[in-house]
C-alpha positions as CSV (number, residue, x, y, z in Angstrom):
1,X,0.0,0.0,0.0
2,X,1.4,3.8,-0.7
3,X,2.6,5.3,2.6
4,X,0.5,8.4,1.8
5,X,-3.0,6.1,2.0
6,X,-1.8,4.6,5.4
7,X,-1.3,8.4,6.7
8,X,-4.7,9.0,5.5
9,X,-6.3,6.4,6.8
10,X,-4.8,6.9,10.5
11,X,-6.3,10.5,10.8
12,X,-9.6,9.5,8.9
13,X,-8.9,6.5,12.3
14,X,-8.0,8.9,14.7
15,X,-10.7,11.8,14.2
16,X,-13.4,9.0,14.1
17,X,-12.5,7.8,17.1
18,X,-12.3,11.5,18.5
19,X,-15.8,12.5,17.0
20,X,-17.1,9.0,18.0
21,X,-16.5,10.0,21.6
22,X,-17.1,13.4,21.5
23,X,-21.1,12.4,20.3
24,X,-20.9,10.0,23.4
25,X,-20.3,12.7,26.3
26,X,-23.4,14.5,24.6
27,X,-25.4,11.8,25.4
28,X,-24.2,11.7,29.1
29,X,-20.8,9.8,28.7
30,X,-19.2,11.4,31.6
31,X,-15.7,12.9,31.4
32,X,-13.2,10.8,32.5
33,X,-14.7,7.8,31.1
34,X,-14.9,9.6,27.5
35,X,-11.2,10.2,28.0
36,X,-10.6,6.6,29.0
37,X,-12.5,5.3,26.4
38,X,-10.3,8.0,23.9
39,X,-7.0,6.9,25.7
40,X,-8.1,3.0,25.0
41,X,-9.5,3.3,21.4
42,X,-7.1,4.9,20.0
43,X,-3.7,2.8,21.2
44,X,-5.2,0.1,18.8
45,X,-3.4,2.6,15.9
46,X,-0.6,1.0,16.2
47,X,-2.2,-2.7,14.9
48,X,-3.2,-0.1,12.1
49,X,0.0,0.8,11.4
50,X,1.7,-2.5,11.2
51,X,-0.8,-3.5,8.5
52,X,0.0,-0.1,6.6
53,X,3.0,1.5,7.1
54,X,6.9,-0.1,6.1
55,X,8.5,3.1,6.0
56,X,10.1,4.9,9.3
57,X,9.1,8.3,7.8
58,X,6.0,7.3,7.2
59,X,4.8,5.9,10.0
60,X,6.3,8.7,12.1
61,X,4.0,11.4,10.6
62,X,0.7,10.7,12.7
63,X,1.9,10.8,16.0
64,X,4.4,13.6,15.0
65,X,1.3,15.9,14.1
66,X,-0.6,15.2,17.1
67,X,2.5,15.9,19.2
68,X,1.2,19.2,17.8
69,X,-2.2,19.4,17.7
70,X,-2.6,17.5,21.4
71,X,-0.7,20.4,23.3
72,X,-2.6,22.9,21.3
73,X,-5.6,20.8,22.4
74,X,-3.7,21.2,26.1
75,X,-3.5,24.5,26.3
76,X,-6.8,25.7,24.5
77,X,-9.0,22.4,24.8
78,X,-9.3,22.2,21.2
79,X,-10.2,18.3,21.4
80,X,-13.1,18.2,24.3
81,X,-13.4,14.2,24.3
82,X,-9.8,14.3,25.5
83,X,-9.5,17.2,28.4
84,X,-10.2,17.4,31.9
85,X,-12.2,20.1,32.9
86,X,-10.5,20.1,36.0
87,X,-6.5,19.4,37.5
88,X,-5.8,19.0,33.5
89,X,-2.1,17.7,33.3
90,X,-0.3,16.8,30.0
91,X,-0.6,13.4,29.5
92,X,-2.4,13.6,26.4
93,X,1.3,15.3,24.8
94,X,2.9,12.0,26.6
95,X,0.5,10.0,24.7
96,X,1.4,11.1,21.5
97,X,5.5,11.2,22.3
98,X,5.1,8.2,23.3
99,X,4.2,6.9,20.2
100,X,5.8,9.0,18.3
101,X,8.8,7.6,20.1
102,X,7.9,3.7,19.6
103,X,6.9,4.3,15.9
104,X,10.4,6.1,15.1
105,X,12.5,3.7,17.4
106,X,10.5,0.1,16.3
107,X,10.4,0.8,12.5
108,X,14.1,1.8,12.2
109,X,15.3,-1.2,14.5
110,X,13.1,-3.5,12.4
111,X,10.9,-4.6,15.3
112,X,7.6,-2.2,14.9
113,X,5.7,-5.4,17.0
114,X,8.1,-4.0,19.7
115,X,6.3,-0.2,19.7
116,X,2.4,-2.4,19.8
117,X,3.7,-4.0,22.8
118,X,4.3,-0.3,24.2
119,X,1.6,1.2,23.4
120,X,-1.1,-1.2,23.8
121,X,0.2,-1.5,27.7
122,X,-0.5,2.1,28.3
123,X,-3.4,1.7,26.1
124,X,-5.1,-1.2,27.8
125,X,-3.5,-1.6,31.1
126,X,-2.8,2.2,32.4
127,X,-6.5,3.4,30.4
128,X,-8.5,0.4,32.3
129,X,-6.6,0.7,35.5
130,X,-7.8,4.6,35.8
131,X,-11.1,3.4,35.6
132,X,-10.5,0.8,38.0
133,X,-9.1,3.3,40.3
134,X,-12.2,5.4,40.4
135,X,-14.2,2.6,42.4
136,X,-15.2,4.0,46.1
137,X,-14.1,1.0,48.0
138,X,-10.7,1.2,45.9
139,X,-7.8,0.1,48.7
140,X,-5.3,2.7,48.5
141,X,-1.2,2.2,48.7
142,X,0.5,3.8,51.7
143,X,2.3,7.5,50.9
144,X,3.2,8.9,48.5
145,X,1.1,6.9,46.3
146,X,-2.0,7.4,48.1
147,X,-3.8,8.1,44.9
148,X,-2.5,4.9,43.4
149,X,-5.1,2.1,44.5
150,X,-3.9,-2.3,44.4
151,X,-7.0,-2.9,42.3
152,X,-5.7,-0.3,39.6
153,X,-2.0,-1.6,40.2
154,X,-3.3,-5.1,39.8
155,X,-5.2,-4.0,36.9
156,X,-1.9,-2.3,35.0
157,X,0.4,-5.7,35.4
158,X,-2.6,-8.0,33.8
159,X,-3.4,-6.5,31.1
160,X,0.1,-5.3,30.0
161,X,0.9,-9.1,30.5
162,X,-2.0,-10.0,27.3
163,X,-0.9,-7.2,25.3
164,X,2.6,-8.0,25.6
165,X,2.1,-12.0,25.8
166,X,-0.8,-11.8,23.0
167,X,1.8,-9.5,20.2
168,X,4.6,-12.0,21.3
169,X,3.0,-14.9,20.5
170,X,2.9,-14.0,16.5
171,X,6.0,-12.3,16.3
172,X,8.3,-13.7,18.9
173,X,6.7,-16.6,20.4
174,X,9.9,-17.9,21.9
175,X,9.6,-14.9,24.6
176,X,5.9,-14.6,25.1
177,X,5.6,-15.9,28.3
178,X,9.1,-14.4,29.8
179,X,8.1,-10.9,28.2
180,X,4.5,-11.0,29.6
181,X,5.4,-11.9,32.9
182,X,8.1,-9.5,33.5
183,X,6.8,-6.6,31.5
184,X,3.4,-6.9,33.9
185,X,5.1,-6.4,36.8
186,X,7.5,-3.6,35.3
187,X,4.2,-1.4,34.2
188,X,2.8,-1.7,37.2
189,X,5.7,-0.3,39.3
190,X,6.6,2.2,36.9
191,X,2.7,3.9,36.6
192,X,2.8,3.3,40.4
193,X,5.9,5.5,40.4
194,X,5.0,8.1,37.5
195,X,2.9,10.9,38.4
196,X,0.6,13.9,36.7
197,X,0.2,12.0,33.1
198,X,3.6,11.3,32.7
199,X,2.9,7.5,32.7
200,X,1.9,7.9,29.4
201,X,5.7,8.8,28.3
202,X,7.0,6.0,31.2
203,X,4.7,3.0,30.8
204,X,4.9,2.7,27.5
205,X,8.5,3.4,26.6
206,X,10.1,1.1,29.4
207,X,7.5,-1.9,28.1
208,X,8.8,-1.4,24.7
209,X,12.8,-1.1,25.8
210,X,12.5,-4.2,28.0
211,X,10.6,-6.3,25.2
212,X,13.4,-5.6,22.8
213,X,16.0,-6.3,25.1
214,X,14.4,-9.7,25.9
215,X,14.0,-10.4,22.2
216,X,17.3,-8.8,20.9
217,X,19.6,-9.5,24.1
218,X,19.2,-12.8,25.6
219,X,22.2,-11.9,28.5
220,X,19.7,-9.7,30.1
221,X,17.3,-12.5,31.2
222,X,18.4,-13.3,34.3
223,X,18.4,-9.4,35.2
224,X,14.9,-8.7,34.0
225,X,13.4,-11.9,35.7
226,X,15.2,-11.2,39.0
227,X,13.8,-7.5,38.5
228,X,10.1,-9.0,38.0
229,X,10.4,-11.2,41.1
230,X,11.8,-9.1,43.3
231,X,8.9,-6.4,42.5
232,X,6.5,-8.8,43.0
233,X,7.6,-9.3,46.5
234,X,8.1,-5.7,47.2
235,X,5.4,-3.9,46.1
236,X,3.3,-6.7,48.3
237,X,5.6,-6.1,51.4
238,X,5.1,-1.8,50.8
239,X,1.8,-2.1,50.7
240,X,1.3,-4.2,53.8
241,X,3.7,-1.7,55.6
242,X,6.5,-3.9,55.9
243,X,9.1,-2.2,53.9
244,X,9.8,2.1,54.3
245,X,10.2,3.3,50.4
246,X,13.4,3.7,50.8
247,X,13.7,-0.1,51.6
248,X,12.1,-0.9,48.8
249,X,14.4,1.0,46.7
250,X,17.6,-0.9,47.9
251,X,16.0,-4.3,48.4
252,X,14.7,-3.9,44.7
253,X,18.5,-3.7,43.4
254,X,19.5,-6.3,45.9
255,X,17.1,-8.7,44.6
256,X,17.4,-8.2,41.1
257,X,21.7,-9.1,41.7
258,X,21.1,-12.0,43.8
259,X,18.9,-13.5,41.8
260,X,21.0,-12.5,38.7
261,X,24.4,-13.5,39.8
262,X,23.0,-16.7,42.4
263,X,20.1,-17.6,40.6
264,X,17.5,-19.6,42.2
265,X,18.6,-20.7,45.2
266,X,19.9,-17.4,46.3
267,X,16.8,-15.2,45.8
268,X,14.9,-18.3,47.5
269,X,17.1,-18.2,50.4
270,X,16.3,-14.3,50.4
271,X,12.7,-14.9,50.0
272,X,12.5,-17.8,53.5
273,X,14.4,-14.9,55.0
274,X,12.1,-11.7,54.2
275,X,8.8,-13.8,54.9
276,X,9.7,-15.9,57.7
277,X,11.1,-12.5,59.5
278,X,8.4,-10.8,58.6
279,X,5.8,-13.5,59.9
280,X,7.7,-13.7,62.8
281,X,7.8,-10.4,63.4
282,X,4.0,-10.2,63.9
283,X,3.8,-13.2,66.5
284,X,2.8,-11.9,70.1
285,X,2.9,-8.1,69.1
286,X,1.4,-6.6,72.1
287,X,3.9,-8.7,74.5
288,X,6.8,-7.2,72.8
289,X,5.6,-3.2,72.6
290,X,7.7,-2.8,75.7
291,X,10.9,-4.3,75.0
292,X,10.5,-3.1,71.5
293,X,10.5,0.5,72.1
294,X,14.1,0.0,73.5
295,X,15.3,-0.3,70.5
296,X,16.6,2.4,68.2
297,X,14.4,1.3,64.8
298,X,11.1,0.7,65.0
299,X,8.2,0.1,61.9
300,X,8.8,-1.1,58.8
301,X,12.1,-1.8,57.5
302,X,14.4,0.5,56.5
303,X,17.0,1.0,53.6
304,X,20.0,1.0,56.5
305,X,18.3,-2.6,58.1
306,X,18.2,-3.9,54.2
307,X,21.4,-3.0,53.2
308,X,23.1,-3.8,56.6
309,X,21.3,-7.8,56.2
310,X,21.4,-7.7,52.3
311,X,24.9,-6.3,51.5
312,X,27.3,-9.1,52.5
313,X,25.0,-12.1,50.9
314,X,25.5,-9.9,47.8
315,X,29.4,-9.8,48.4
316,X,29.6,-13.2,48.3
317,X,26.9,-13.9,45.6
318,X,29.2,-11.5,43.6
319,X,32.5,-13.3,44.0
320,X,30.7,-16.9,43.3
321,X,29.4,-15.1,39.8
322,X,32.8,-13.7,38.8
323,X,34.9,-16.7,39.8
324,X,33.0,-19.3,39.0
325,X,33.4,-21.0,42.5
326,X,29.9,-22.3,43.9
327,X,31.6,-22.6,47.1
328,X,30.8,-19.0,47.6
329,X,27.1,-19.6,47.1
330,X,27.2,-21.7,49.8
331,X,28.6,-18.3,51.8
332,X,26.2,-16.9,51.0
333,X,23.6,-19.2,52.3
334,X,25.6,-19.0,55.5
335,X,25.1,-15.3,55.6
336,X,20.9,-15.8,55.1
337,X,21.5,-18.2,57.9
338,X,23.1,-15.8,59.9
339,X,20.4,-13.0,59.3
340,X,17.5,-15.6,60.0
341,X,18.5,-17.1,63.0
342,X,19.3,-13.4,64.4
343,X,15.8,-12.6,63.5
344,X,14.0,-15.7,65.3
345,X,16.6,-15.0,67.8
346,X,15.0,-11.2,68.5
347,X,11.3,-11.9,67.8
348,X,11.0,-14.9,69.8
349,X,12.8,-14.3,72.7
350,X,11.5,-10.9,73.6
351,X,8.3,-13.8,74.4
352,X,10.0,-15.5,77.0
353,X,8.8,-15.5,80.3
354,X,11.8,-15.6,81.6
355,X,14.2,-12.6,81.8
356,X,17.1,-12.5,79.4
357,X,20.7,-12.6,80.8
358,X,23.9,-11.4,79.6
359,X,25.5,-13.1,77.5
360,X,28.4,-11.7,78.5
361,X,27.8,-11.3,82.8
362,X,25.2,-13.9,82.9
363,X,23.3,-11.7,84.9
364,X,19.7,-10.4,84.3
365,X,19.0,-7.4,81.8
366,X,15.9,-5.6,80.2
367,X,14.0,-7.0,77.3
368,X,15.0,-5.9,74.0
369,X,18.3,-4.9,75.2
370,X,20.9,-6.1,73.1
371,X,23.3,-8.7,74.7
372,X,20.4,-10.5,76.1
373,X,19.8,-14.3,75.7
374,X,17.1,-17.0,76.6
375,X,16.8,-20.0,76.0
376,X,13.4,-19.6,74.3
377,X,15.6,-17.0,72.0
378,X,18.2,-19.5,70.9
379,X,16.3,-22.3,70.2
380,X,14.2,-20.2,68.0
381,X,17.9,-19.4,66.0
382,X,18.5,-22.6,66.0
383,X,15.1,-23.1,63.9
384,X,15.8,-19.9,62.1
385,X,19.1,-21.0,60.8
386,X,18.0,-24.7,60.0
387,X,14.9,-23.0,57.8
388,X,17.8,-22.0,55.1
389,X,19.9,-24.8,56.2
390,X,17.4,-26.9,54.0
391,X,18.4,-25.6,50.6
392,X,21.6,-25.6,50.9
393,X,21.0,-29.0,52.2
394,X,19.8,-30.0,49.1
395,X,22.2,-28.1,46.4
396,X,24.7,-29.0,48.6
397,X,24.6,-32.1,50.6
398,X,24.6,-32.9,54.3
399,X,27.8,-31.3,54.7
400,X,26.7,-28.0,53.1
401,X,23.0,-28.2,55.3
402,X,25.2,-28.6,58.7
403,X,28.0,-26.1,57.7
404,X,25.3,-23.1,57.0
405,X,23.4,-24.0,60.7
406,X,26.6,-24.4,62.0
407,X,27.4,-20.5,60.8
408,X,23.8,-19.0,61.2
409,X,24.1,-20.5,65.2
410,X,26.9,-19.1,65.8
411,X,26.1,-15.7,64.3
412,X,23.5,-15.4,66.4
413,X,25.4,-15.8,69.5
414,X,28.5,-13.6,67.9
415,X,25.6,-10.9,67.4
416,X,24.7,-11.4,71.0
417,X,28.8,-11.2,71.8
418,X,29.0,-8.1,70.1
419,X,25.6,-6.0,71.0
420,X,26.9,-6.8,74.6
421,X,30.4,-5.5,73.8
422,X,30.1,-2.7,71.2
423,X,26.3,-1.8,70.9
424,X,25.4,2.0,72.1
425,X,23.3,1.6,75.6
426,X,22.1,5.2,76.6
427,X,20.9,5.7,80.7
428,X,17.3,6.9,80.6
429,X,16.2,9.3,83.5
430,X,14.6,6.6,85.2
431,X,18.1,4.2,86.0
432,X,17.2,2.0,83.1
433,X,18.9,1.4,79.4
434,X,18.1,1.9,76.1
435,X,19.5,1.9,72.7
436,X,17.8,5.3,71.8
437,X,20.4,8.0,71.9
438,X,17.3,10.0,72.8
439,X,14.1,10.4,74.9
440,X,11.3,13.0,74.9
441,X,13.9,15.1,72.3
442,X,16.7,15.4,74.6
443,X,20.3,13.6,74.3
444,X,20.4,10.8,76.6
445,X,24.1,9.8,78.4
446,X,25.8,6.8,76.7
447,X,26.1,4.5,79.6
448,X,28.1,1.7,77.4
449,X,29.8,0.4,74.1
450,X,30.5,2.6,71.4
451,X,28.3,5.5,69.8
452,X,28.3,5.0,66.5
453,X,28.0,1.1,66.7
454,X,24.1,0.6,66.7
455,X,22.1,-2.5,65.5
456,X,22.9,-2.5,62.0
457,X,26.0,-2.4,62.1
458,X,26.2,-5.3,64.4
459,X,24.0,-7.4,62.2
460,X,26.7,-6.6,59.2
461,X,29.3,-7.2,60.6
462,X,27.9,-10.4,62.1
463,X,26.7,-11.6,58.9
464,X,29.4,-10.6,57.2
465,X,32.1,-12.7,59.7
466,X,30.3,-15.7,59.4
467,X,30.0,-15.5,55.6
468,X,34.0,-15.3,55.8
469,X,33.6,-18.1,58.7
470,X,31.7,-20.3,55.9
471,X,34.9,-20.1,53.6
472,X,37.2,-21.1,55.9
473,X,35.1,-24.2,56.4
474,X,34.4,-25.0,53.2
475,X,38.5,-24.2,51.9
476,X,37.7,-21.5,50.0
């Protein structure tokens, strides 16, 4: 077909589509479903355009005029079926960048399937997840994406997935399930993450740049899976208020390595060790409010508690991928060990009836206070540590299994050692300790170890010797 027809025919498309609508809201359509319905209709262009455009120039000339005519439209409402009345943003400009962008980038790279997988994931799965969103009993994310509901985040990764899946399937079958699966989850956390129309610039373009990496680049696989999982898991944890955003940040890139450069068994180890911690974490609430508020961090996790457990795991994840020795896999399991048994350790044993003593005196000190043991405490390590024991029992042997409890038990206890010995305890006005440097805003006296040593930097340090304590065993 002559390029000139196909330009024809996609404004003949588009300004049916347009008038269509416009006739709708004149008959009681209301606005933001007109726009919607707009937003939706006219995505499906781009199945047009396969069918009648081979040249880049061609193809580029549609969107490339309504770059024009939509910020006219923006600034003087020229098209009504696409304008808010009210809190008007530019995402209707996005919208035809956007394409404008795919059409120019997928036609010259030879993959124009690659722009429909773009733009029929803002289309479909941003257009239907604003309609979503507009339900009253729509449950909100935490701050600052209160305006962002789960339904409409939900409703973003499933439809991107059959866009995505249903244009791979005829033109690169071979990725259709990989690409749907990971490009669902992507579009959800990046028009979670885009504000004021600008998801219309976002969703689209990152859809289209991972699809063409996946089909192009098959190195990047083990990336852009680990991404996907460890999303998955995230964006669940943030919006049960288990994770600060800032957590989620540095757990997101922490995720995507291990499970990149340890593959399965590494991000599963992760995974025991986020959900168990996080389960345990919950048991006997009210009992531990007390002996809790001793403690310097309280709430959901923060990017210093992810990076102080997550950082040496990583380390040795890292030298296993570059040197090709599993052995340090198995370190790394130690390490998970470490962090999990530490965790029981904590949780649990602030429910024992009995007061903790120190490890260190062997005399009685508060709950929560660091240094502390029971013997409810440790045998909860012990289970802790033989939870990631397991895997490495199997992808290891019996010797690899008793090697990573070994190290996770005595982690524990060298994390007891060493919040006895170095922790920061403050005095509180009362006689008592603490390991808040500070109560009722003033500066509280530090009545033992060293200032700047606080929790986290016991638990890395902790983790981090017993990681180098696996090695040794192992003959690394």
């Amino acid at each position: 077909m002559h390029q000139g027809i196909g330009i024809a025919i996609s404004f003949a498309a588009v300004f049916a589509v347009l008038g269509g609508v416009a006739l709708l809201k004149q008959r009681g359509l209301g606005d933001e479903p007109a726009r919607k319905l707009v937003h939706i209709l006219l995505s499906n262009w781009i199945l047009l355009a396969l069918l009648l455009f081979t040249e880049t120039w061609a193809v580029s000339i549609p969107p490339a005029c309504f770059v024009i005519l939509n910020y006219i439209s923006y600034r003087r409402g020229l098209f009504s079926a696409i304008e808010r009345q009210e809190n008007n943003t530019p995402g209707t400009v996005w919208y035809a960048v956007s394409l404008w962008v795919l059409c120019l980038a997928g036609w010259s790279l030879g993959t124009p399937w690659v722009a429909a997988c773009g733009m029929l994931s803002m289309g479909y799965g941003d257009g239907l997840a604003a309609l979503m969103g507009m339900r009253k009993n729509r449950r909100p994310f935490p701050e600052p994406f209160a305006r962002k509901s789960l339904e409409g985040t939900l409703t973003v990764a499933f439809f991107t997935a059959v866009a995505v899946g249903g244009i791979c399937l005829i033109y690169a079958p071979a990725i259709a399930l990989r690409a749907a699966l990971c490009c669902g989850v992507l579009a959800a956390a990046v028009e979670l993450y885009s504000p004021g129309g600008i998801d219309n610039l976002t969703l689209p373009l990152s859809v289209a740049a991972a699809t063409y990496l996946m089909a192009t680049q098959p190195a990047v696989y083990p990336y852009l899976d680990g991404l996907a999982l460890t999303l998955v898991i995230l964006l669940a944890a943030f919006f049960l208020g288990a994770l600060t955003l800032a957590g989620v940040h540095w757990a997101t890139l922490l995720g995507t390595l291990l499970y990149a450069w340890g593959g399965g068994l590494a991000f599963g180890a992760l995974l025991l060790f986020f959900v168990s911690g996080s389960v345990v974490s919950k048991i006997g609430r009210r009992q531990k409010l007390l002996p809790s508020s001793l403690h310097q961090r309280q709430g959901p996790r923060s990017s210093v508690q992810v990076m102080a457990n997550g950082l040496p795991p990583l380390f040795f994840v890292a030298l296993g991928h570059f040197t090709g020795n599993r052995l340090f896999l198995l370190a790394a399991l130690a390490t998970f060990a470490v962090a999990t048994a530490d965790t029981f350790s904590s949780e649990i044993g602030m429910l024992s009836t009995r007061a903790p003593i120190s490890i260190l005196t062997g005399k009685p000190v508060p709950k929560g206070i660091s240094g502390g043991v029971t013997l409810l405490g440790f045998s909860a390590g012990a289970l802790g540590a033989l939870l990631i024991a397991l895997p490495a029992l199997v992808a290891f042997g019996w010797v690899g299994g008793l090697v990573v409890w070994l190290c996770g038990m005595v982690g524990s206890l060298l994390d007891s050692l060493m919040g006895a010995l170095l922790q920061a305890k403050y005095r509180l006005p009362t006689g008592g300790l603490t390991e808040r440097p500070q109560a009722d805003g003033a500066l509280l006296p530090l009545a033992g170890g060293i200032s700047w040593v606080n929790n986290d930097v016991i638990n890395f340090l902790s983790i981090l010797l017993c990681g180098i304590l696996c090695t040794a065993l192992t003959g690394l």
